[in-house]
N, C-alpha and C positions, 0 to 999 in steps of 0.2 A: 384556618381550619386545616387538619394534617389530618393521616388516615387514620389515624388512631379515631379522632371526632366520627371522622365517616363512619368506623365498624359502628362506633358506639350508635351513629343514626341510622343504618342499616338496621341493627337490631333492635333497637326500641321503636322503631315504624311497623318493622314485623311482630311485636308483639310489647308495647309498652309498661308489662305486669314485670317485664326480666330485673331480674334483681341487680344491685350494685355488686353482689358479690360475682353474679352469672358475667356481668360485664368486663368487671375485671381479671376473672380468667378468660376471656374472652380477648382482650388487651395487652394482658400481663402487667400492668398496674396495679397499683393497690386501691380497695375500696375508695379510700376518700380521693386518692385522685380524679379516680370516676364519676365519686358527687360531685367534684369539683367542675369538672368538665362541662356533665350534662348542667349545672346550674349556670356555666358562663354562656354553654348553647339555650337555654331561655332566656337568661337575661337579655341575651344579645339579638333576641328575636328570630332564632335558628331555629327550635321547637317553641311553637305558635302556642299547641295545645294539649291537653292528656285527658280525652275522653276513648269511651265507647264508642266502637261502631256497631249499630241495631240493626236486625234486618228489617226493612221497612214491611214485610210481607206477616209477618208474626204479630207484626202492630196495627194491621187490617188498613197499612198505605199502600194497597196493591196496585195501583197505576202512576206508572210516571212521564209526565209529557215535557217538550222542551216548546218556548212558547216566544215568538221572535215577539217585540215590542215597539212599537212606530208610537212617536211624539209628537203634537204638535210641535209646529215652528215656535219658538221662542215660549217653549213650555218651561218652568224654573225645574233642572233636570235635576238637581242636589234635592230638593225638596221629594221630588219622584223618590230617587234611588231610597231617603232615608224613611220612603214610607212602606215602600216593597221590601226594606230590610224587617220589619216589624210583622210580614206577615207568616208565619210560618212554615205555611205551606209552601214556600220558596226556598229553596235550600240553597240553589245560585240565581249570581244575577252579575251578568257581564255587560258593560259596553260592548258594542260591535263594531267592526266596521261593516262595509255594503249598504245596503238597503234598510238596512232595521236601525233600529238604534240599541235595544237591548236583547239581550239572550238570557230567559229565565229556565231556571230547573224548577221545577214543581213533580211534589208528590202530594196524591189525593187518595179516597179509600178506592172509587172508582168513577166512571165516566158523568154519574149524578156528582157525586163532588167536584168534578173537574168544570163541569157547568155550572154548579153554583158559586166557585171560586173566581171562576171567569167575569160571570154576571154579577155577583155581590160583594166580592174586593177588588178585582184587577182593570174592570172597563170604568170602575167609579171611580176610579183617582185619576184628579186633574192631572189632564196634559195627556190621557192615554188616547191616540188617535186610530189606532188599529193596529189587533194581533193574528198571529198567526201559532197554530197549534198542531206540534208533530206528537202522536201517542206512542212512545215506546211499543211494540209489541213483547221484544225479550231483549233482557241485556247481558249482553255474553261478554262483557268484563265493566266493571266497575270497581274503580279502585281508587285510594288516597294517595297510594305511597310512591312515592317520585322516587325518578332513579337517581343513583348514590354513586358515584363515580369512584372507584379505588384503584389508588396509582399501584402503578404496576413494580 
């Protein structure tokens, strides 16, 4: 990857609508070398994805909590993770280290959703031995776009 790739993932992180044309002045390349670029950056698993970002507040997901996850001992944890991947009220889901075993992101419409998410998906699946629940109050940044390092 040389800086050329970088501008090109600078830019299409900050708004992935930019055209091939905006890129390649951007570059100084020509169009197709651009598509060519960004197609070996997906292939190659460099850009993951090309969706929206929604605001979860306009979609009446106004609360979001992070939620630590304790297992039992010798719970089957691959069977765990691929069942919390299914629920969608999860948006992440980290192993940990310390005391927990996982770090989940949840978003709910509010604190009734967040208890019935609790009680009627999250404590019913085997192996869940006790959570712990922190309520966002605000969050003064949230963001996707990793930083892009360009040589100098």
């Amino acid at each position: 990857m040389d800086s050329t790739d970088r501008k090109i993932l600078a830019q299409l992180q900050s708004d992935n609508r930019t055209s091939m044309a905006t890129l390649a002045d951007q570059t100084g390349l020509s169009v197709s070398a651009v598509n060519d670029r960004v197609r070996k950056l997906q292939s190659n698993g460099t850009i993951q994805d090309n969706r929206a970002v929604l605001n979860p507040k306009t979609l009446g997901m106004e609360l979001l909590a992070f939620l630590f996850i304790d297992l039992h001992q010798g719970t089957d944890e691959d069977n765990f993770v691929e069942a919390i991947k299914q629920l969608p009220e999860v948006q992440e889901l980290h192993h940990v280290t310390g005391q927990h075993n996982y770090l989940a992101k949840v978003r709910v419409a509010n604190t009734q959703g967040l208890q019935q998410f609790l009680k009627q998906q999250l404590k019913r699946q085997p192996g869940v031995a006790h959570t712990e629940t922190i309520v966002v109050l605000e969050s003064e940044k949230e963001t996707t776009i990793l930083p892009i390092i360009l040589p100098v």
